[in-house]
MOPAC internal coordinates of N, CA, C and O (Angstrom, degrees):
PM7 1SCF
backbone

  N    0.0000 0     0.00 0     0.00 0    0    0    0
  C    1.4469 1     0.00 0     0.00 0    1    0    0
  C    1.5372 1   108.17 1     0.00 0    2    1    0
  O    1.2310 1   125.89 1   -65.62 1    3    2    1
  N    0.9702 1   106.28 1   114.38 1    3    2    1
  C    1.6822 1   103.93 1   175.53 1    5    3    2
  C    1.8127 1   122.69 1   -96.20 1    6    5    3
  O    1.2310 1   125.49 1   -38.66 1    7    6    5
  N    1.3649 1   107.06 1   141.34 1    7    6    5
  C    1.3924 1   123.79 1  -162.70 1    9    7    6
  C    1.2524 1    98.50 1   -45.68 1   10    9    7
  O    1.2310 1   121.83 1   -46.13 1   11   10    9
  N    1.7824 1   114.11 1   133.87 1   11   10    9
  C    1.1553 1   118.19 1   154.80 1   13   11   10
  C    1.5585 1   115.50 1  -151.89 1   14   13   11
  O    1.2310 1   115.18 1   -18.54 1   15   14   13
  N    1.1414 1   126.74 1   161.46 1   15   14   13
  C    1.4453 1   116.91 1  -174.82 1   17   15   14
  C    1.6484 1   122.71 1   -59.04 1   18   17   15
  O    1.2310 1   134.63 1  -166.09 1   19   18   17
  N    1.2977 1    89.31 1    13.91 1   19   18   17
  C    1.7776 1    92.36 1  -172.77 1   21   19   18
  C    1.5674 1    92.82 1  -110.72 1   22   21   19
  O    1.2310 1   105.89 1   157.52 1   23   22   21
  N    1.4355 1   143.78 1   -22.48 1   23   22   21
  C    1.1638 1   149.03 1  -173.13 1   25   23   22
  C    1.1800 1   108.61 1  -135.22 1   26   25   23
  O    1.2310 1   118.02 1  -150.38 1   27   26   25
  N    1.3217 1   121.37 1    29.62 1   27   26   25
  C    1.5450 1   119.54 1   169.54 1   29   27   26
  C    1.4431 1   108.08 1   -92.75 1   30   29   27
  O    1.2310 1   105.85 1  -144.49 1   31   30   29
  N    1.4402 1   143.85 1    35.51 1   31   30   29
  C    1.5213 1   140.79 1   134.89 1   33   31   30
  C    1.1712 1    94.96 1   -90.91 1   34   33   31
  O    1.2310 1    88.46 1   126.66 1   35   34   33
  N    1.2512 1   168.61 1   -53.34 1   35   34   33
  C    1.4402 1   163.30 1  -175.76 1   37   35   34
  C    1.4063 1   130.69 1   -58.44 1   38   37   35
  O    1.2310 1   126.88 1   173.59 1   39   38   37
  N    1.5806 1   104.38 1    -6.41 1   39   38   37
  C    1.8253 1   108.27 1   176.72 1   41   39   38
  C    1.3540 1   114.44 1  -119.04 1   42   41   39
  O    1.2310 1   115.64 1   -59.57 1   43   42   41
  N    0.7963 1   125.89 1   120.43 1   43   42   41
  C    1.6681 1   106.22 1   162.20 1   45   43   42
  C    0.9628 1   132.17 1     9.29 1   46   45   43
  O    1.2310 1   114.45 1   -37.25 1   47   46   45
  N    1.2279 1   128.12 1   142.75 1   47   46   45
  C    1.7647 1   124.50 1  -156.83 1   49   47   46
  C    1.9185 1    95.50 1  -149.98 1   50   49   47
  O    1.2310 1   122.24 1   175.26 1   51   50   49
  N    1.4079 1   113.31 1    -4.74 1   51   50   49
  C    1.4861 1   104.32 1  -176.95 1   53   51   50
  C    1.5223 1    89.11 1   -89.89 1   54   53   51
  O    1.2310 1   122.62 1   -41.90 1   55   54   53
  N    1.6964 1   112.59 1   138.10 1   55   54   53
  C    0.9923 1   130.81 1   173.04 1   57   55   54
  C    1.4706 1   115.61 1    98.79 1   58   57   55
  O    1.2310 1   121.12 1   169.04 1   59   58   57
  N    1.4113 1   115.46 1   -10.96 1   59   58   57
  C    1.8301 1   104.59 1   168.15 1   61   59   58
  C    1.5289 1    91.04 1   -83.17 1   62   61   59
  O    1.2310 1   135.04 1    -5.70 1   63   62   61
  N    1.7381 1    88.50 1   174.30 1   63   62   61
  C    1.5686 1   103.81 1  -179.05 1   65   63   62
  C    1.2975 1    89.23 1  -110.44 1   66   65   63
  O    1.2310 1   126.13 1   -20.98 1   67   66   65
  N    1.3803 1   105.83 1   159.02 1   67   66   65
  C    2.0449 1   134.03 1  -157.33 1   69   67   66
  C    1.3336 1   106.25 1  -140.05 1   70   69   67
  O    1.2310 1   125.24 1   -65.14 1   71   70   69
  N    1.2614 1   107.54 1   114.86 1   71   70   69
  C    1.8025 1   107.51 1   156.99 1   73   71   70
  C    1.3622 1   116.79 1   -95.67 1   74   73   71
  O    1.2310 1   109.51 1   -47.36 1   75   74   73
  N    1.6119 1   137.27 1   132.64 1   75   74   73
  C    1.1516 1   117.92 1   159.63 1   77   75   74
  C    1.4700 1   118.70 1   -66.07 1   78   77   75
  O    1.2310 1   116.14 1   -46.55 1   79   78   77
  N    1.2610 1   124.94 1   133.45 1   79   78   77
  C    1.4137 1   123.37 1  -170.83 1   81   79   78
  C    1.4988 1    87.61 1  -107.79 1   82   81   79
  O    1.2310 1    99.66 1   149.15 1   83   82   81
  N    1.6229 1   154.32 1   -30.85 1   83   82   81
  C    0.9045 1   113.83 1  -148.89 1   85   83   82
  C    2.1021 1    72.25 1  -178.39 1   86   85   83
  O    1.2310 1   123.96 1   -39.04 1   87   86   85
  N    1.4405 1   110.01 1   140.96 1   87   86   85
  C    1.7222 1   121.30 1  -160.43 1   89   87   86
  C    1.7230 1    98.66 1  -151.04 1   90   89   87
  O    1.2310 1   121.15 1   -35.87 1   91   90   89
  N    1.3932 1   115.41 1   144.13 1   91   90   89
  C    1.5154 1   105.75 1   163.05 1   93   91   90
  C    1.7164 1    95.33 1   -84.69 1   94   93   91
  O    1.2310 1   123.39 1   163.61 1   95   94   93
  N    1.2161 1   111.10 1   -16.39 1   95   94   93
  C    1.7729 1   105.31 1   179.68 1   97   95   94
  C    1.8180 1    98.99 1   -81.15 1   98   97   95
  O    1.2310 1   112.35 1   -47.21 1   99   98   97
  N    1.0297 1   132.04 1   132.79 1   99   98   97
  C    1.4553 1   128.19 1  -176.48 1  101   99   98
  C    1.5978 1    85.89 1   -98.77 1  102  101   99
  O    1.2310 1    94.24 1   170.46 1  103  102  101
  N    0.7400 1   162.25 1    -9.54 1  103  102  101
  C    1.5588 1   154.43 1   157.42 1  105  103  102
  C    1.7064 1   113.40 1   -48.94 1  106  105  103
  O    1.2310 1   130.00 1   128.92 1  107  106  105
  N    1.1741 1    98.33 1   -51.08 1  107  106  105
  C    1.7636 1   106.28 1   177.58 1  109  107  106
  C    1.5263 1   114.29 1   -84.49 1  110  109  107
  O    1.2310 1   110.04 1  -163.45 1  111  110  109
  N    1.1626 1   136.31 1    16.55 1  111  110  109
  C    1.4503 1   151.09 1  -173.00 1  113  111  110
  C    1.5610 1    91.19 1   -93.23 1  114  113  111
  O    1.2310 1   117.37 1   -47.85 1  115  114  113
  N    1.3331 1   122.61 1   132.15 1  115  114  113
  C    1.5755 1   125.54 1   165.53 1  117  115  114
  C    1.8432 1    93.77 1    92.38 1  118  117  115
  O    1.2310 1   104.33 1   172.48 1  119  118  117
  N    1.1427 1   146.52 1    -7.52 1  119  118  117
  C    1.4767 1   139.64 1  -144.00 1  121  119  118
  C    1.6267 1    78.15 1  -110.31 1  122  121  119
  O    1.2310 1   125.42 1   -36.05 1  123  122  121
  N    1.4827 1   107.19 1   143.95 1  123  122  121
  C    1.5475 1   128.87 1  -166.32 1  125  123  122
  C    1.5368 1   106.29 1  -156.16 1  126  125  123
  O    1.2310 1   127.57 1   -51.54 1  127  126  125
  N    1.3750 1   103.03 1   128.46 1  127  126  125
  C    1.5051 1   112.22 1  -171.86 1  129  127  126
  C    1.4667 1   122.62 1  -161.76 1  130  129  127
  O    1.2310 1   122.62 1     1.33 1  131  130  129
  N    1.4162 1   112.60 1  -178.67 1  131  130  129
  C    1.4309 1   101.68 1   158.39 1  133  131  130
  C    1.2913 1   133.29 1   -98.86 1  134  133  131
  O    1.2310 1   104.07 1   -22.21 1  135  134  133
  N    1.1200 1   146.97 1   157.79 1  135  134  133
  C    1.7197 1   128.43 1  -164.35 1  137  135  134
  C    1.2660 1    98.72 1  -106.45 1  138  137  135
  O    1.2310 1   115.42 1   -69.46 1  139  138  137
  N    1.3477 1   126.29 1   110.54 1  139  138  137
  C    1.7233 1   146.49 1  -160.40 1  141  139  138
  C    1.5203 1    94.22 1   -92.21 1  142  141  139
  O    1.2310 1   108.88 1   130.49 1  143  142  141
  N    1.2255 1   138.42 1   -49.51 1  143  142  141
  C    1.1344 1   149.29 1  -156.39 1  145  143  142
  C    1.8773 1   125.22 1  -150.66 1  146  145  143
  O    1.2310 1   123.19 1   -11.80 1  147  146  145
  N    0.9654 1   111.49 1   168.20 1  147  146  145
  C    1.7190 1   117.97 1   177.58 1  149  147  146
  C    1.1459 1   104.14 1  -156.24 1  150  149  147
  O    1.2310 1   126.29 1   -43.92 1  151  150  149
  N    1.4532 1   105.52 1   136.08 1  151  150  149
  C    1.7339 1   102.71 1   147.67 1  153  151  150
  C    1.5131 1   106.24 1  -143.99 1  154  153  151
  O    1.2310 1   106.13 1     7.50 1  155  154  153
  N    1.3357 1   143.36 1  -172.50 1  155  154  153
  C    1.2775 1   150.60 1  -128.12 1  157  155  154
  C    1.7042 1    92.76 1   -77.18 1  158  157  155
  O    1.2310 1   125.42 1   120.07 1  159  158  157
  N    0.9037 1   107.20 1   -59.93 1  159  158  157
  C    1.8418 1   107.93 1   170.11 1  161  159  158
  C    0.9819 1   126.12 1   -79.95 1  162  161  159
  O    1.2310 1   121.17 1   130.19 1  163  162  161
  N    0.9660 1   115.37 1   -49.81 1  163  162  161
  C    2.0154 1   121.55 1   178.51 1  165  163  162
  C    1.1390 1   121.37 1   -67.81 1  166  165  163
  O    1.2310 1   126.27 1    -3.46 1  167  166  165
  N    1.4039 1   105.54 1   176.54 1  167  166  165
  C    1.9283 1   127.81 1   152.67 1  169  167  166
  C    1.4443 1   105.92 1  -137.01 1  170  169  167
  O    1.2310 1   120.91 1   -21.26 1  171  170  169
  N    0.5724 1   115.86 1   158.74 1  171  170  169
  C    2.0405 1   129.33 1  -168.24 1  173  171  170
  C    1.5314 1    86.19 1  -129.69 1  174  173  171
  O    1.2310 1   110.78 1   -47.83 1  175  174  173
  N    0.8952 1   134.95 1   132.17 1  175  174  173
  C    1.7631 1   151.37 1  -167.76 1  177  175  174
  C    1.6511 1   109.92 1  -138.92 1  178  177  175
  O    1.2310 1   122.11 1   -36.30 1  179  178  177
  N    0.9465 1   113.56 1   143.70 1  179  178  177
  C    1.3521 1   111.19 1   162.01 1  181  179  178
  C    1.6950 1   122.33 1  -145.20 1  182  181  179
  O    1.2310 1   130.51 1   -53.83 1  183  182  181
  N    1.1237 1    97.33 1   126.17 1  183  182  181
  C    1.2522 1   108.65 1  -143.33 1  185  183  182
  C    1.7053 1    93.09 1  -105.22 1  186  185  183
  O    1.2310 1   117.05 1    13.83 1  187  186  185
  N    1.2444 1   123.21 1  -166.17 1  187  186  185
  C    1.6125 1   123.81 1  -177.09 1  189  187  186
  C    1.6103 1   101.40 1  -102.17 1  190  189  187
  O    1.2310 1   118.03 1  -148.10 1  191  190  189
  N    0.8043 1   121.36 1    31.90 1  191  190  189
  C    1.8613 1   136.39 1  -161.43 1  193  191  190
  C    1.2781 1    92.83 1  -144.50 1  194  193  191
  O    1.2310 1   117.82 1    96.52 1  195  194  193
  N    0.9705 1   121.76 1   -83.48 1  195  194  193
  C    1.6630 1   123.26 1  -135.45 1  197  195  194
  C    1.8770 1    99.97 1  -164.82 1  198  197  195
  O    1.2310 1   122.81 1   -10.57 1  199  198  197
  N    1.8215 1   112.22 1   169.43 1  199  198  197
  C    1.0906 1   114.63 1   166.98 1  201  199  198
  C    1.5594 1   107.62 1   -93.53 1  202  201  199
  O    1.2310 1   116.69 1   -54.76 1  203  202  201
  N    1.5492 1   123.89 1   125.24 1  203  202  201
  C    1.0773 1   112.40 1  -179.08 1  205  203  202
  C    2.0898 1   113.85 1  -122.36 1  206  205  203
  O    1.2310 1   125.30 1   -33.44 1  207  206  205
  N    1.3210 1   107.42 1   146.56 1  207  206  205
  C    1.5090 1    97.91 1  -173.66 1  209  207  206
  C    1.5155 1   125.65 1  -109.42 1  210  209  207
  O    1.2310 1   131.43 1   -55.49 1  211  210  209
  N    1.1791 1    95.55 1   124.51 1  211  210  209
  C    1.9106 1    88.02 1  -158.86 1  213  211  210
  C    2.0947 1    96.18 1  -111.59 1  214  213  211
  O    1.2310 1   136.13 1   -52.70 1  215  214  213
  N    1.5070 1    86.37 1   127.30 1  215  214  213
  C    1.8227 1    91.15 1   164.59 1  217  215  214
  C    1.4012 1   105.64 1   -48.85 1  218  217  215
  O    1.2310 1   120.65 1   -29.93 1  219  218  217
  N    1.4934 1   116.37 1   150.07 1  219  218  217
  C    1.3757 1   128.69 1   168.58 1  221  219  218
  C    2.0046 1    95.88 1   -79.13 1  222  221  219
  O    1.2310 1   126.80 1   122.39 1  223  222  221
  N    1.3282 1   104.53 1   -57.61 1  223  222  221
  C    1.7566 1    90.91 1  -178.02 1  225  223  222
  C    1.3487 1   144.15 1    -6.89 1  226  225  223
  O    1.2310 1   145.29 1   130.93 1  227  226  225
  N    2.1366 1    68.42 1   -49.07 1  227  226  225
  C    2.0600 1    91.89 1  -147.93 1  229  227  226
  C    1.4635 1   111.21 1   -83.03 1  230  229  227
  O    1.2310 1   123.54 1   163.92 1  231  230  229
  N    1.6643 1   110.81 1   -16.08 1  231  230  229
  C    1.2815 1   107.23 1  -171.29 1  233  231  230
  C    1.3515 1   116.93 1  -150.14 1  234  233  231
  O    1.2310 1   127.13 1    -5.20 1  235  234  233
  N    1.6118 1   103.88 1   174.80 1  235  234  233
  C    1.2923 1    99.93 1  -161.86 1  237  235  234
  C    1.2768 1   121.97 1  -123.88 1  238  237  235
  O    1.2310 1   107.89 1   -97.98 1  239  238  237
  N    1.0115 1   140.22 1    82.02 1  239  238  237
  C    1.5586 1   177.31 1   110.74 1  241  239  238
  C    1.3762 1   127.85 1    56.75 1  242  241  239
  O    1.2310 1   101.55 1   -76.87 1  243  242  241
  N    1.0630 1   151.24 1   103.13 1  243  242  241
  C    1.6336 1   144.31 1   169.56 1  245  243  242
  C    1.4047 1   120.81 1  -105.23 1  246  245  243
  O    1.2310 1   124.71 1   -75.39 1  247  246  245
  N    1.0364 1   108.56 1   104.61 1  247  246  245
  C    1.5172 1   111.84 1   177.98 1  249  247  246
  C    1.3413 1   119.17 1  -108.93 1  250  249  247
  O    1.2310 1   127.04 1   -41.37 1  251  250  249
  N    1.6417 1   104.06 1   138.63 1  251  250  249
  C    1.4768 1   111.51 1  -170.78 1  253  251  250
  C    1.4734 1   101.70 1  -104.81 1  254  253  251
  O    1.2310 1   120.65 1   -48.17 1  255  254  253
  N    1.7905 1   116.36 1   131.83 1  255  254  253
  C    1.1783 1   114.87 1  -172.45 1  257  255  254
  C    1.5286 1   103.54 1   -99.04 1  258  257  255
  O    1.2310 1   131.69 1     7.96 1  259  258  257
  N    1.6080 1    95.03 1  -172.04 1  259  258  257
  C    1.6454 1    94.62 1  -173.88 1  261  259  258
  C    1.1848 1   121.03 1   -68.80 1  262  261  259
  O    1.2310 1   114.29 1  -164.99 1  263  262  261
  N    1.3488 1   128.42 1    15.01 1  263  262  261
  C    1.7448 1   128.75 1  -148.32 1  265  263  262
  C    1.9161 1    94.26 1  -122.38 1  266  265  263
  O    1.2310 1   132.10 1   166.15 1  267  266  265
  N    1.4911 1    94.23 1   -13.85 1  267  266  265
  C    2.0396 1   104.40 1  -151.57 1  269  267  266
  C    1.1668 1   110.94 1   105.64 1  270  269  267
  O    1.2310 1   114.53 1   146.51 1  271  270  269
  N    1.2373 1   127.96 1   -33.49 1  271  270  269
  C    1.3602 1   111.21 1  -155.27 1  273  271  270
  C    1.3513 1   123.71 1   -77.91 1  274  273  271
  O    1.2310 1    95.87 1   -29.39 1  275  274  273
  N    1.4188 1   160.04 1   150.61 1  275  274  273
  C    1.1293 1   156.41 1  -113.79 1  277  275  274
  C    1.7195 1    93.29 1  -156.45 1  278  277  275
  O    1.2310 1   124.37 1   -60.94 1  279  278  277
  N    1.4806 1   109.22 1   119.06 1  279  278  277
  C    1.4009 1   109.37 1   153.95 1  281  279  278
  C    1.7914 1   114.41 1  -117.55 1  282  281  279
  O    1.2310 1   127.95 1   -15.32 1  283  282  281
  N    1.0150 1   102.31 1   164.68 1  283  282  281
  C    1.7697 1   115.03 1   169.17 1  285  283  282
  C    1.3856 1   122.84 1  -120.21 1  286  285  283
  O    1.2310 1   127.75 1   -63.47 1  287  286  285
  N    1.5548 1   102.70 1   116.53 1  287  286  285
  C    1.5655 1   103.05 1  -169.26 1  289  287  286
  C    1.7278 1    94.76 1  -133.36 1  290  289  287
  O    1.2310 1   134.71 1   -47.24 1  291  290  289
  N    2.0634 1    89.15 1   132.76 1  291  290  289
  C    1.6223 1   106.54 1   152.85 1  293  291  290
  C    1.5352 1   114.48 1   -51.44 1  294  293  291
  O    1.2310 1   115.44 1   -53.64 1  295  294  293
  N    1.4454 1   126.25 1   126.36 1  295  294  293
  C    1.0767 1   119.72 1  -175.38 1  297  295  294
  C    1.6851 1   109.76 1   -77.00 1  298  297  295
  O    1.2310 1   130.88 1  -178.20 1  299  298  297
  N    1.0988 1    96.61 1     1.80 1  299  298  297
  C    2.0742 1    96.52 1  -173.32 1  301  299  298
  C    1.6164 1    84.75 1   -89.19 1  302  301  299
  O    1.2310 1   101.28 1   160.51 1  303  302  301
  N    1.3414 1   151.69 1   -19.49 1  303  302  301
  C    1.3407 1   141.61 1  -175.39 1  305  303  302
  C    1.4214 1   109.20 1   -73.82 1  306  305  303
  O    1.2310 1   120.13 1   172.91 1  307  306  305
  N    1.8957 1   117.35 1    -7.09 1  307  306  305
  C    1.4928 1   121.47 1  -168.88 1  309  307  306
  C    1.4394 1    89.51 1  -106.41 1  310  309  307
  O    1.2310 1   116.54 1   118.99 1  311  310  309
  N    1.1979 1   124.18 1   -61.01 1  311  310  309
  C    1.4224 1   130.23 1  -174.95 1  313  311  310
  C    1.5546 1   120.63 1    -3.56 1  314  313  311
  O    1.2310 1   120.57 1  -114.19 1  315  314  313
  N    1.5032 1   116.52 1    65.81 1  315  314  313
  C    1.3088 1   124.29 1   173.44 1  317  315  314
  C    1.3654 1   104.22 1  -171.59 1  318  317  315
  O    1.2310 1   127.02 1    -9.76 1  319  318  317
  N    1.6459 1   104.10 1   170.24 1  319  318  317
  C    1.5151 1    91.91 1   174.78 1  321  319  318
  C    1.0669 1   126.45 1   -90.76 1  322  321  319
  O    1.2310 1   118.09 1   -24.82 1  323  322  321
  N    1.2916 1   121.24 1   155.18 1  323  322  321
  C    1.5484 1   125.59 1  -156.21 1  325  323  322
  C    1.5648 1   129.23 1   -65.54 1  326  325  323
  O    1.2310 1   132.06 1   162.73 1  327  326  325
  N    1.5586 1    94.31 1   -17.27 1  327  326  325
  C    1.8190 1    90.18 1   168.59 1  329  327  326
  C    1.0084 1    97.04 1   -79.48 1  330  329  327
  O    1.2310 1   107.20 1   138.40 1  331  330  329
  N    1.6699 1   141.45 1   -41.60 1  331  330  329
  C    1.1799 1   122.79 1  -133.04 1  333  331  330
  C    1.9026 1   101.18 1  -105.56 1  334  333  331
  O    1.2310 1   118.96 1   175.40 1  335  334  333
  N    1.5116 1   119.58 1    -4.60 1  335  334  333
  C    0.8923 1   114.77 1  -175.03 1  337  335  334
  C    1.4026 1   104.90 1   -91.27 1  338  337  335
  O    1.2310 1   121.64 1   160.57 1  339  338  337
  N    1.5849 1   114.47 1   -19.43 1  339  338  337
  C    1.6943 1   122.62 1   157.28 1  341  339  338
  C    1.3736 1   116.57 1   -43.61 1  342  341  339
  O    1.2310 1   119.52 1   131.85 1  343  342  341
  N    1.4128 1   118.53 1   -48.15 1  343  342  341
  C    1.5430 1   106.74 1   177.56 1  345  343  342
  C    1.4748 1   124.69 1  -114.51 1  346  345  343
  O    1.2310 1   126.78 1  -147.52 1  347  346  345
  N    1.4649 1   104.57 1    32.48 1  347  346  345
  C    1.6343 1   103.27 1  -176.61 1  349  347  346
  C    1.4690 1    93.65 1   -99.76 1  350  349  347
  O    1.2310 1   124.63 1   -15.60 1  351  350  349
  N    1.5358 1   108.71 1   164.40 1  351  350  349
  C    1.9470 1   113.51 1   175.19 1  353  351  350
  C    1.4649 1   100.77 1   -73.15 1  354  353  351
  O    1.2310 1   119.56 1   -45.80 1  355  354  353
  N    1.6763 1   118.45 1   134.20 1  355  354  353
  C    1.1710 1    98.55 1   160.89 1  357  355  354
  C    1.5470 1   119.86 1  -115.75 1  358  357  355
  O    1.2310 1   120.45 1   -10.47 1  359  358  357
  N    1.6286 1   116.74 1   169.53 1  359  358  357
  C    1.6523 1    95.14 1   178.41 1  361  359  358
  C    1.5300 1   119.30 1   -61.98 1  362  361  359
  O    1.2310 1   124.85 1   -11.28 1  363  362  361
  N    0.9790 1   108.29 1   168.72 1  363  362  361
  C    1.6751 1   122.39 1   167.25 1  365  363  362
  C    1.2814 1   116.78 1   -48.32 1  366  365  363
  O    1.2310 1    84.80 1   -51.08 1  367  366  365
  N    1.2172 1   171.37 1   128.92 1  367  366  365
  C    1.5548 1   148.77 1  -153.07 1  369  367  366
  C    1.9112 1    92.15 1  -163.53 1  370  369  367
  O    1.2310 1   126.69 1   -17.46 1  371  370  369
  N    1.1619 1   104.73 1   162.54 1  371  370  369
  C    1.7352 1    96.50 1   168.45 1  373  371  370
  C    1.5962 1    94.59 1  -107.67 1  374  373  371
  O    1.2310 1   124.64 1   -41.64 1  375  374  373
  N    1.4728 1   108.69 1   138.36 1  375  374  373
  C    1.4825 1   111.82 1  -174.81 1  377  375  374
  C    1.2239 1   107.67 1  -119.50 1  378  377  375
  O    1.2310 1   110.94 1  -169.03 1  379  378  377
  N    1.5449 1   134.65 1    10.97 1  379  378  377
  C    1.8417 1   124.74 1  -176.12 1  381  379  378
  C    1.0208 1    85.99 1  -125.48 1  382  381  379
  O    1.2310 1   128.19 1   -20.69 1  383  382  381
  N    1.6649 1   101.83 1   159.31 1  383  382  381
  C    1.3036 1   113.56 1  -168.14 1  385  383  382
  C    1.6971 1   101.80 1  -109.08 1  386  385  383
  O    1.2310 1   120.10 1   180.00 1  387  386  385

């Protein structure tokens, strides 16, 4: 199955680049990186600054895939761990922006 904004909670996500579009922390709003790591809550980012760690909950996400194309994801739709959110059903969601 190849990545697309309609099945981008189901693939791997270490190694696209991430904008925060939207944080209850207003500090992490505008912060753009690559996603180095995951675990059940987080993203590990790395940015041209520093490694920085953003809750999946709190914010709301745009990721650019390998093609260009740009999706936007609630980070509470990731909120699991990453093998297992690879093979669970997920709902239908609109994922392009």
């Amino acid at each position: 199955m190849n990545l697309s904004p309609e099945n981008l909670a189901r693939h791997e996500l270490i190694g696209l680049r991430v904008h925060v579009d939207s944080n209850t922390d207003p500090g992490l709003v505008g912060i753009e990186g690559l996603v180095v790591d995951e675990t059940r809550n987080t993203f590990l980012l790395e940015t041209k600054r520093k490694i920085v760690r953003i809750a999946k909950s709190n914010a709301s996400l745009i990721f650019t895939l390998p093609d260009g194309r740009r999706a936007r994801v609630q980070g509470s739709v990731l909120v699991s761990q990453p093998e297992n959110r690879i093979s669970k059903r997920m709902q239908r969601t609109r994922w392009k922006l």
